[in-house]
Residue frames relative to the residue before (quaternion, step in Angstrom):
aa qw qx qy qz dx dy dz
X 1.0000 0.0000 0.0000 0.0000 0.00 0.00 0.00
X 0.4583 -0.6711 0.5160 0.2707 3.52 -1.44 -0.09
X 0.0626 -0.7976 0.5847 -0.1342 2.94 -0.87 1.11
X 0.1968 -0.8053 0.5353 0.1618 4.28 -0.57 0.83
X 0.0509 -0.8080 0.5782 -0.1012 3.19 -0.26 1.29
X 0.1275 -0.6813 0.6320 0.3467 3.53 -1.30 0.84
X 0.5744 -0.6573 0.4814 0.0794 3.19 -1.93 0.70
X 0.7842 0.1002 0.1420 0.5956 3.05 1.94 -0.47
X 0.2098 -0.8205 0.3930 0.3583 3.76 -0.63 -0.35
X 0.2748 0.8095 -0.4745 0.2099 3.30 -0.79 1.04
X 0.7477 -0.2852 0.2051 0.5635 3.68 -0.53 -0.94
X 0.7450 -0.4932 0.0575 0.4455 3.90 -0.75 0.04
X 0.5404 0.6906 -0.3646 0.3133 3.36 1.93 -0.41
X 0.4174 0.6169 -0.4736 0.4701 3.92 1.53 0.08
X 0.6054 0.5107 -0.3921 0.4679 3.80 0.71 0.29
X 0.0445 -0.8151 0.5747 -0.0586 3.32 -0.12 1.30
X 0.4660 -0.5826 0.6128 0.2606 4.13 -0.98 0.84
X 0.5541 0.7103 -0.4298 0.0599 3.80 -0.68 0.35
X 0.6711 -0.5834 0.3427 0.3030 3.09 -1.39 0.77
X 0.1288 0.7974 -0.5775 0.1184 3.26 -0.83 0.46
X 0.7232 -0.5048 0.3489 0.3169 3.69 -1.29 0.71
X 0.5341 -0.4648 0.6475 0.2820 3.63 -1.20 0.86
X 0.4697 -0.6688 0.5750 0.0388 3.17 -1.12 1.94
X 0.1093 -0.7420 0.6250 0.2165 3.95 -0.92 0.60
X 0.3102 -0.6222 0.6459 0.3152 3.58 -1.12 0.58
X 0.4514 -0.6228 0.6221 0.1463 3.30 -1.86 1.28
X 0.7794 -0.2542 0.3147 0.4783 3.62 -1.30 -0.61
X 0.8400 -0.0285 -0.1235 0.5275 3.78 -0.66 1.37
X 0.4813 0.5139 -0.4745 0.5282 3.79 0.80 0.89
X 0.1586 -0.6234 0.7413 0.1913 3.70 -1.26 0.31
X 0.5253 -0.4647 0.6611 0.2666 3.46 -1.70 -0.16
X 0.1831 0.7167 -0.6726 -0.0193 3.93 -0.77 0.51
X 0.4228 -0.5528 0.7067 0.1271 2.95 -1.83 0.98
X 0.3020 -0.7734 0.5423 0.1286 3.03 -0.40 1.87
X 0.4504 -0.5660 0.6693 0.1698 3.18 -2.05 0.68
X 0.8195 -0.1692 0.2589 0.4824 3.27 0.12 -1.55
X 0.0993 0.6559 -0.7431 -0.0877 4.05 -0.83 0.08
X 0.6411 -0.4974 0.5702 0.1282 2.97 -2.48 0.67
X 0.0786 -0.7672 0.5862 0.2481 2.72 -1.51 -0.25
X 0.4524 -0.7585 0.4689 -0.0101 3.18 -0.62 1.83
X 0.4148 -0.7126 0.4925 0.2785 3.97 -0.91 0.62
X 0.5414 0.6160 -0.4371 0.3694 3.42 1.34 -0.23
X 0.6003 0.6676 -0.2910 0.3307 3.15 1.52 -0.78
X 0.5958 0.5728 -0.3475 0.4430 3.39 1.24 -0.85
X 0.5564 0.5784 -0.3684 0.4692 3.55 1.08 -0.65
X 0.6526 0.5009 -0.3448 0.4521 3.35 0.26 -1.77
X 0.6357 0.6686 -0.2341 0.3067 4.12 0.90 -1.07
X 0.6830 0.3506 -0.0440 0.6393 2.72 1.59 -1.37
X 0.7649 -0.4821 0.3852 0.1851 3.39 0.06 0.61
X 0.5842 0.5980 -0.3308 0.4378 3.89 1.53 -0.53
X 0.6214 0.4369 -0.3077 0.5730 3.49 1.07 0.07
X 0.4859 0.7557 -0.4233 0.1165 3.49 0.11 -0.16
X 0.4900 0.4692 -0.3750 0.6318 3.50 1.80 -0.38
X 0.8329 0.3683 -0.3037 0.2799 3.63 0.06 -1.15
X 0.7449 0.0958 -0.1237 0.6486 3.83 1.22 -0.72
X 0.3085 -0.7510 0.5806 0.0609 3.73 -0.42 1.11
X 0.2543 0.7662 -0.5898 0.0173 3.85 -1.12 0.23
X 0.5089 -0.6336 0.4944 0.3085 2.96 -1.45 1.07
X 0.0850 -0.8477 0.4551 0.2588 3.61 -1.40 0.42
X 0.5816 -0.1103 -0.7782 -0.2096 1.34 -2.39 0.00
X 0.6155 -0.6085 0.4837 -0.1306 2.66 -1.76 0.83
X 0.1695 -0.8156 0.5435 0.1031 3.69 0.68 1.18
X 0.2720 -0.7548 0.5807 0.1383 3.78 -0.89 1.14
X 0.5924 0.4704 -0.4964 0.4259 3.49 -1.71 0.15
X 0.1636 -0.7660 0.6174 -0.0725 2.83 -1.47 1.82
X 0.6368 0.4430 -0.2337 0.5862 3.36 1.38 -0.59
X 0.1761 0.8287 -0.5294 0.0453 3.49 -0.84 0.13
X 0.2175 -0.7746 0.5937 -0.0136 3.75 -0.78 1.42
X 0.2783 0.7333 -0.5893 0.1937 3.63 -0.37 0.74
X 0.5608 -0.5313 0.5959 0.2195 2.83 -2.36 -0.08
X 0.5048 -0.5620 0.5289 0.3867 3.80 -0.69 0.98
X 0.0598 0.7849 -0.6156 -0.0379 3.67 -1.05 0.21
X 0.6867 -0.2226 0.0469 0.6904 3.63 1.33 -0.15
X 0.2172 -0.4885 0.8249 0.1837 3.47 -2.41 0.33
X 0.6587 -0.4702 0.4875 0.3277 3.11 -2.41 -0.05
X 0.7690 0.0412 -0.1582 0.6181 3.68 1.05 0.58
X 0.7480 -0.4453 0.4189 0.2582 2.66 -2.48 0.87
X 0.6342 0.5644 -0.4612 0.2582 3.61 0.84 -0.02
X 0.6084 0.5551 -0.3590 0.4392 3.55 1.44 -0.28
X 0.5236 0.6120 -0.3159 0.5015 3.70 1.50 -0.42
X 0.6311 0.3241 -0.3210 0.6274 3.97 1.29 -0.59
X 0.4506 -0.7450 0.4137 0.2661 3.52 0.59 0.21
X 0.0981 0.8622 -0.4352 0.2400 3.41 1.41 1.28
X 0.6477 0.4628 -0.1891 0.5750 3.53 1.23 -0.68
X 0.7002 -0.5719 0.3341 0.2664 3.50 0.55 -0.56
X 0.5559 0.3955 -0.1517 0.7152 3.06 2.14 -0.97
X 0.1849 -0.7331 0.6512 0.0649 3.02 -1.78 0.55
X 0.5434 -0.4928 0.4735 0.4875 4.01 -0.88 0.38
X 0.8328 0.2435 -0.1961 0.4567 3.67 -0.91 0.58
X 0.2480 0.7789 -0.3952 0.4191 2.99 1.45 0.33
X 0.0256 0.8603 -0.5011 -0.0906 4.00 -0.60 0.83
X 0.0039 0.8762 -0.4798 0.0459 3.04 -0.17 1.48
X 0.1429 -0.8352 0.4796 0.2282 3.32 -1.47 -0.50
X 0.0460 0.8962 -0.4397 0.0368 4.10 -0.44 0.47
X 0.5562 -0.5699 0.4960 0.3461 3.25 -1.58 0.07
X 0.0624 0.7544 -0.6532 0.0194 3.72 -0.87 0.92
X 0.6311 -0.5262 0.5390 0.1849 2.88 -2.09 0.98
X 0.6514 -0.6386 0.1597 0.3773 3.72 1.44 0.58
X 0.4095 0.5304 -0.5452 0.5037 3.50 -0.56 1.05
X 0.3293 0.7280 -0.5325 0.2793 3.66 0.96 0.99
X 0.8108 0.3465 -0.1593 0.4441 3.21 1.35 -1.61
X 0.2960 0.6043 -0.5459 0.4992 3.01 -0.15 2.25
X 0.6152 -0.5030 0.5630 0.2273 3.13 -1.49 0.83
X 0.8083 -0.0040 -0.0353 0.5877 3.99 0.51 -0.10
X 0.1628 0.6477 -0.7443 -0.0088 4.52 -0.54 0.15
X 0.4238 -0.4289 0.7526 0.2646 2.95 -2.26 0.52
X 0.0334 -0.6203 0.7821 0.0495 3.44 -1.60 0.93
X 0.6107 -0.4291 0.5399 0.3892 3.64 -1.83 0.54
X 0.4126 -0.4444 0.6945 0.3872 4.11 -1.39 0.05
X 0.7951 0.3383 -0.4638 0.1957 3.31 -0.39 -0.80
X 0.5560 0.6382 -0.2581 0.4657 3.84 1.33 -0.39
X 0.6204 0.5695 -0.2852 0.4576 3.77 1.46 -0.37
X 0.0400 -0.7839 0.6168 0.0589 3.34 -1.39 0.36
X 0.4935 -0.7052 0.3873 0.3305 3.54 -0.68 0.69
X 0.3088 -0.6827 0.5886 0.3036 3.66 -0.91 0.36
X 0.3396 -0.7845 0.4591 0.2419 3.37 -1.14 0.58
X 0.3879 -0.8734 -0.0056 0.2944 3.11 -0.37 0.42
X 0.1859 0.7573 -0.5165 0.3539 3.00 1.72 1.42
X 0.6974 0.4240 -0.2798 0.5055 4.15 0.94 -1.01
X 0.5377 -0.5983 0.5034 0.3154 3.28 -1.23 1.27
X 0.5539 -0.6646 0.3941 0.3100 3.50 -1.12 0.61
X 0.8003 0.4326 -0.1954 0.3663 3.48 1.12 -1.06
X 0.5348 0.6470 -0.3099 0.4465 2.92 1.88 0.19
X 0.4942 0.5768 -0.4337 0.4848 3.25 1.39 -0.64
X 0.5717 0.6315 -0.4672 0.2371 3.52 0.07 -0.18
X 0.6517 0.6710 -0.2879 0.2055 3.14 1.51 0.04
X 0.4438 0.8629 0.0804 0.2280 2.04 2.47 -0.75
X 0.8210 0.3447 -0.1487 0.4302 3.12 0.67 -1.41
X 0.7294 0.2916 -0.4136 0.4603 3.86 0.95 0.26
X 0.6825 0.4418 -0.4381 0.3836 3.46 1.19 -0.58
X 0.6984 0.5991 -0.2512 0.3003 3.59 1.18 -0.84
X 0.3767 0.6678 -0.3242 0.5541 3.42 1.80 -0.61
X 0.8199 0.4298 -0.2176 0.3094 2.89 0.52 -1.84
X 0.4458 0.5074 -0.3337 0.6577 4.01 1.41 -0.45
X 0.8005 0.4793 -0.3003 0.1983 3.36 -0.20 -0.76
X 0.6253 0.5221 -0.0872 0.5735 2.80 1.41 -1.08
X 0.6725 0.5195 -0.2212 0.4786 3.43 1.06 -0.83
X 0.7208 0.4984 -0.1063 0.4698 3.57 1.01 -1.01
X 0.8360 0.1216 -0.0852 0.5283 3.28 0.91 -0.92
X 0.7381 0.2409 -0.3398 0.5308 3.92 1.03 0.31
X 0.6134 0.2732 -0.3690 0.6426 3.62 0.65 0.43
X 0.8699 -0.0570 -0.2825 0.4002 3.38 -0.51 -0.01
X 0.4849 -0.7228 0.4837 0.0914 3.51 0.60 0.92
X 0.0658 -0.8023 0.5769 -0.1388 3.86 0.96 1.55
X 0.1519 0.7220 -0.6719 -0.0638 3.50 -1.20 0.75
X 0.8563 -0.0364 0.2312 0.4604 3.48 -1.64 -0.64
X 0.7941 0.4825 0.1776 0.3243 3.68 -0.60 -0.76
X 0.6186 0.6519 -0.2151 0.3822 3.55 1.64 -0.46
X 0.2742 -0.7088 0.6226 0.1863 3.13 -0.81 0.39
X 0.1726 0.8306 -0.5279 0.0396 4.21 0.08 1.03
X 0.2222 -0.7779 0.5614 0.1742 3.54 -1.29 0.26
X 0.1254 -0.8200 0.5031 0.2424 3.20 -0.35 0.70
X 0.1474 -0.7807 0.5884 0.1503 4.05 -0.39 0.26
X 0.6930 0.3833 -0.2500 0.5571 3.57 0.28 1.45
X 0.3116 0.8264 -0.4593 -0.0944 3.12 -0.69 1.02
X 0.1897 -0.7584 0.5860 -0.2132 3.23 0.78 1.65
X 0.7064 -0.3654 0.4239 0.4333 3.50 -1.83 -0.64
X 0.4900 0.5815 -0.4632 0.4551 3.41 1.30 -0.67
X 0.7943 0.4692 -0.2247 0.3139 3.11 -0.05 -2.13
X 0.4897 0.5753 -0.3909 0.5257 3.95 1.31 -1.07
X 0.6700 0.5016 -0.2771 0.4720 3.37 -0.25 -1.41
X 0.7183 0.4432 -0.2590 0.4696 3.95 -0.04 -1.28
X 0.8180 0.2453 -0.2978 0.4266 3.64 -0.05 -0.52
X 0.4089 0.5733 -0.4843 0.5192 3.78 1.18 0.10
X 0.8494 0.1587 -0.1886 0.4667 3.80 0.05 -0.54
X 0.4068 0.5570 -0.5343 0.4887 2.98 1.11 0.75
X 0.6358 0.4669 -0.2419 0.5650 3.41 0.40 -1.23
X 0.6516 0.3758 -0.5173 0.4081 3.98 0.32 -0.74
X 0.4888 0.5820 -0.5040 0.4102 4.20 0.92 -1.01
X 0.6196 -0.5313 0.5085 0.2744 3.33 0.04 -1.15
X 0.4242 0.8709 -0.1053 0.2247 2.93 1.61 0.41
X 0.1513 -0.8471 0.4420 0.2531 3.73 0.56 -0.01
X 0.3247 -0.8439 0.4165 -0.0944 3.25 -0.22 1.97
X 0.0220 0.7439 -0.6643 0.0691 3.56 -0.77 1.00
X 0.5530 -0.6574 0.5079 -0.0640 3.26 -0.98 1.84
X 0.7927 0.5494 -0.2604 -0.0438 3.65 -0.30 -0.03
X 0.4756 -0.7258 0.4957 -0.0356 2.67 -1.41 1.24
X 0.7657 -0.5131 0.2029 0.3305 3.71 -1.45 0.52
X 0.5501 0.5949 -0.2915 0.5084 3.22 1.42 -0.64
X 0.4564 0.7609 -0.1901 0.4202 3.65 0.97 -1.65
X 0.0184 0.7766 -0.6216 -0.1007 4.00 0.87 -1.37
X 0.8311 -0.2075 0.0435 0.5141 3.79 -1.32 0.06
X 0.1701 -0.6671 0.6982 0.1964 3.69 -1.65 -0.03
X 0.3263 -0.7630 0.5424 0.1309 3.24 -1.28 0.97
X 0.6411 0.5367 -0.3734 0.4019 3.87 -1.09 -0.22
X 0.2628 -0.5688 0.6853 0.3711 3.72 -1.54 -0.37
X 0.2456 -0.6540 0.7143 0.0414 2.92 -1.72 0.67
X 0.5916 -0.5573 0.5454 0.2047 3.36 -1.36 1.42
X 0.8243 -0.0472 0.0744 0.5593 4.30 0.84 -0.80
X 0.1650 -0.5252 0.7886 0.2740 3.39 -1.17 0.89
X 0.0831 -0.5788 0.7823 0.2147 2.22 -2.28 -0.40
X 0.1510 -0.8523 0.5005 -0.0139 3.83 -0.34 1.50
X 0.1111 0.8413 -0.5258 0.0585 3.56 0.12 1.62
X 0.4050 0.6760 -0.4962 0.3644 3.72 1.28 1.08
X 0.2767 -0.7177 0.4877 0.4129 3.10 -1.34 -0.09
X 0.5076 0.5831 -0.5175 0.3669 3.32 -0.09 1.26
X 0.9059 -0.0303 0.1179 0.4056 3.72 -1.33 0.22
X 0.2373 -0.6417 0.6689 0.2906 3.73 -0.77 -0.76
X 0.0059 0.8223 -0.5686 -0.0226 3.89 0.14 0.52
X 0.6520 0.5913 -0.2190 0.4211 3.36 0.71 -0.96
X 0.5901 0.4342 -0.5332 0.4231 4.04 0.85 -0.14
X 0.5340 0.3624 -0.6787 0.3504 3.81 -0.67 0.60
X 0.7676 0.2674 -0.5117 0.2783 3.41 0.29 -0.30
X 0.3365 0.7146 -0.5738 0.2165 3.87 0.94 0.61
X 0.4501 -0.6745 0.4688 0.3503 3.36 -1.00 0.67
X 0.6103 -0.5082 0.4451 0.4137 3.41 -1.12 -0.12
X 0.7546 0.2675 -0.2608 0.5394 3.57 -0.74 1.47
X 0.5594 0.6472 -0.3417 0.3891 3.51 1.38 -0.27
X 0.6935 -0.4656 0.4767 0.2740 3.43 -1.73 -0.51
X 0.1624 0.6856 -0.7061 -0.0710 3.00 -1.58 0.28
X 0.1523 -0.8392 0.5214 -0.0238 3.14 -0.50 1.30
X 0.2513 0.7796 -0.5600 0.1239 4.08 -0.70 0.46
X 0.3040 -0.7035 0.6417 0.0297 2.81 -1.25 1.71
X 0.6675 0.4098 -0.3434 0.5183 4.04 1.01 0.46
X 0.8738 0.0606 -0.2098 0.4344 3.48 0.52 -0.32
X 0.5979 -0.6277 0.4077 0.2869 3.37 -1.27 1.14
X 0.5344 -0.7646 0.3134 0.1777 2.52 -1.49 0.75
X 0.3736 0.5924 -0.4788 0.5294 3.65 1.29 0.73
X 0.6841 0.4126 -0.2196 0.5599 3.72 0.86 -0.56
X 0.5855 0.5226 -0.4573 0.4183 4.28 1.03 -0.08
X 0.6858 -0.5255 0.3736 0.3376 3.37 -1.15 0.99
X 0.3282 -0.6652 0.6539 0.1493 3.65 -1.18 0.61
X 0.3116 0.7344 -0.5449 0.2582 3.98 -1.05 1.10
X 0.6699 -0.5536 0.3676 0.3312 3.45 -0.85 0.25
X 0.5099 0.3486 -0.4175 0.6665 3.55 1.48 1.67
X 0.4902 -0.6942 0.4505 0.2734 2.82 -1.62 0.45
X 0.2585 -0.7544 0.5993 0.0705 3.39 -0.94 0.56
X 0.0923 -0.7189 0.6612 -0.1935 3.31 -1.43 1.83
X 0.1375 -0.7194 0.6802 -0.0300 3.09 -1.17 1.20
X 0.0654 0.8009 -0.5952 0.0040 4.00 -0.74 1.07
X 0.3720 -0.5679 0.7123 0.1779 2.78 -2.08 0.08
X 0.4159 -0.7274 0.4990 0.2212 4.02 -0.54 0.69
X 0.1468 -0.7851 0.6010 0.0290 3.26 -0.53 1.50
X 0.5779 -0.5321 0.5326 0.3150 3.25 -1.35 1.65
X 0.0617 0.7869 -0.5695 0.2293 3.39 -0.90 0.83
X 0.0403 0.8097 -0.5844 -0.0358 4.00 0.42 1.08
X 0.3974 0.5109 -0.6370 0.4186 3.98 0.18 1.18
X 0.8033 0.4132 -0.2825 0.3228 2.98 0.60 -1.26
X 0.5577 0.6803 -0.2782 0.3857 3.11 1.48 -0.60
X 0.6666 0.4630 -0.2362 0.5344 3.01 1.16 -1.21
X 0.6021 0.4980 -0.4324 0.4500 3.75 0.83 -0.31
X 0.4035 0.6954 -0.3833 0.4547 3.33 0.92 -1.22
X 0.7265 0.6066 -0.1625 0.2791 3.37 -0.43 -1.76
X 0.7113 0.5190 -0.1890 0.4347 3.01 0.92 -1.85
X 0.5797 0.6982 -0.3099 0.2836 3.39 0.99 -0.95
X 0.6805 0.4888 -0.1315 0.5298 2.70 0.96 -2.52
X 0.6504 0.5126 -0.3435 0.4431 4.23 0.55 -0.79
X 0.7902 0.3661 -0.2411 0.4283 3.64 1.23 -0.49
X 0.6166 -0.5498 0.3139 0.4680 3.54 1.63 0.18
X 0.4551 0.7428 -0.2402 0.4283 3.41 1.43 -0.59
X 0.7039 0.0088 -0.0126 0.7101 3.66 0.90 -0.34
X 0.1826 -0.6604 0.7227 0.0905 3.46 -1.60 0.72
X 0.1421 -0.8201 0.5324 0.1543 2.93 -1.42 0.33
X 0.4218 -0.8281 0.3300 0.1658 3.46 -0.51 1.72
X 0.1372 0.7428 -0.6543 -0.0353 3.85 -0.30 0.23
X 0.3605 -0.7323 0.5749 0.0574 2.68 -1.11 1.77
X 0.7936 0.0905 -0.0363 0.6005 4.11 1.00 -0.46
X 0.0552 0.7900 -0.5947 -0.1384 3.17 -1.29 0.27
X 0.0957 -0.7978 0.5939 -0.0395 3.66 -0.10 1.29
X 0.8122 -0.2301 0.4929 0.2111 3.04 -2.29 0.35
X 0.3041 -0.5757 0.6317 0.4208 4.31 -0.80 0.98
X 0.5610 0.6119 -0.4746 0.2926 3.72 0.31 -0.96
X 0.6411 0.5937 -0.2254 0.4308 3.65 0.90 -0.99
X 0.4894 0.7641 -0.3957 0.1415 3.66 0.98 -0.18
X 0.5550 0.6449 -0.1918 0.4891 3.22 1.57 -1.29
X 0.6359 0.4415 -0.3117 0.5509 3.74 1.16 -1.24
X 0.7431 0.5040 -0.3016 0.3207 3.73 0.48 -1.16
X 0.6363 0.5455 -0.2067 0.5048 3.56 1.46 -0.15
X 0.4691 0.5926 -0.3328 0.5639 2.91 1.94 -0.42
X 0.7131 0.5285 -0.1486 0.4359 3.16 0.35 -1.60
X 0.6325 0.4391 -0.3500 0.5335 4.04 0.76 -0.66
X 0.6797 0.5897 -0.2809 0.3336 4.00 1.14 -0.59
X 0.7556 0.3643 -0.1246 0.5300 3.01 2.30 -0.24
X 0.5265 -0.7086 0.2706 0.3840 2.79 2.06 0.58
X 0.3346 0.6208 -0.4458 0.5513 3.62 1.53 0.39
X 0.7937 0.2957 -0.3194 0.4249 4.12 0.00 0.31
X 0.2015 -0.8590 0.4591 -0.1038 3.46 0.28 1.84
X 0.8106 0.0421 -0.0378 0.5828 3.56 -0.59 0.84
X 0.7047 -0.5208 0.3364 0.3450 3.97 -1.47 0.02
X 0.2604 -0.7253 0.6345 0.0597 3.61 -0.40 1.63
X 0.4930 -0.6572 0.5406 0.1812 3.78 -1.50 1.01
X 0.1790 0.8060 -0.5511 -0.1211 3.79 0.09 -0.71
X 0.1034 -0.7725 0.6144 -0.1227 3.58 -0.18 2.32
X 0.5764 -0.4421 0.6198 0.2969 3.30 -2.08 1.09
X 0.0224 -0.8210 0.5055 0.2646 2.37 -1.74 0.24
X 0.5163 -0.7489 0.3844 0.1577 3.30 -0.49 1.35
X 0.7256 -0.6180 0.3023 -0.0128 3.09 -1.38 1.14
């Protein structure tokens, strides 16, 4: 099968196309015939070498963190009676520690969620890091209700994804972006999903938020709000709540490209030059 693996750390040419053996799933893993994985900016890091204290890997180094597939086998006949909860043909989707981009990865069960079957399957892939990553941001760190005043600073898949379920809370939602130029008003919660500064806390009210999923929190402005810095915790409620949204019309999901796995090396290229707007699919292709 195929499988994009980096070979090394560096610029995108450490991504090598190659063949390699059909993965077996061990004890609680299934086998999925991928649909579709993302590509994620953390990855470019993880590429380059800027992660290496925090997420180690052996290479080379199968990429893809997101991953939308179809069950296709487990390491026993008990997941085929549906004893576990999954079934074979089962359409699911999850966060992995990589081995998405491939024609077939083993994911844990306990990390999966079913797709319903109103949400395209390969689209869910967009899901589990940027949508966690809204989710988690919006409604357990800055705790959005009815009645808010929120800002989102970011409109990526995060930032897209964030002000949909903002608005669904009830929220009154302010968008902005570089083009956009100053923003007026206070606002009950940023939310800061760039990589750059926080500019936007003076206009937090007093008692409000400052959320950021880019800068740490020894480095987040200091003021009469609180101030949180996260990391997105795999988390299949939320996911599955997520889901519910996108299955009820209630959240969309934007894909801005959809390219060839073979394309991965080019699509990392292309995010280094700011040339890869919004969330880009990257589908096997199948025989």
């Amino acid at each position: 099968m195929r499988a994009m693996r980096m070979h090394g750390y560096g610029g995108p040419d450490v991504i090598h196309d190659d063949e390699v053996a059909q993965p077996v799933p061990g004890p609680g893993e299934v086998l999925l015939r991928v649909a579709a994985t993302t590509f994620n900016p953390s990855e470019a890091g993880l590429r380059r070498g800027l992660l290496r204290s925090i997420v180690p890997v052996d290479l080379p180094y199968t990429m893809g963190l997101d991953v939308a597939g179809t069950v296709a086998a487990a390491a026993s006949s008990e997941l085929a009676a549906g004893s576990s909860g999954l079934a074979v043909g089962d359409r699911v989707i999850g966060r992995l520690d990589g081995r998405a981009a491939a024609d077939f990865a083993v994911a844990p069960e306990n990390v999966l969620v079913r797709v319903p079957p109103e949400v395209d399957l390969a689209d869910a892939a967009a899901l589990p890091i940027a949508g966690l990553t809204a989710w988690q941001a919006v409604f357990e760190h800055a705790g959005v209700t009815a009645g808010q005043r929120v800002l989102i600073n970011g409109t990526g898949a995060i930032g897209r994804f964030a002000a949909q379920l903002a608005r669904h809370a009830g929220a009154e939602v302010v968008v902005a972006s570089r083009s956009r130029g100053d923003v007026a008003g206070r606002f009950d919660a940023v939310l800061h999903l760039v990589p750059a500064p926080p500019r936007h806390a003076p206009l937090i009210r007093p008692g409000g938020v400052l959320v950021s999923v880019t800068t740490p929190a020894d480095q987040l402005p200091a003021g009469d709000f609180r101030a949180v810095h996260f990391i997105v915790r795999n988390d299949t409620a939320d996911l599955a709540a997520m889901l519910e949204l996108v299955a009820s019309g209630e959240v969309t999901i934007d894909i801005a490209g959809r390219r060839p796995l073979t394309d991965l090396a080019a699509v990392h290229a292309a995010a280094e030059t700011g040339g890869l707007p919004g969330k880009t699919l990257l589908l096997p292709s199948r025989p």
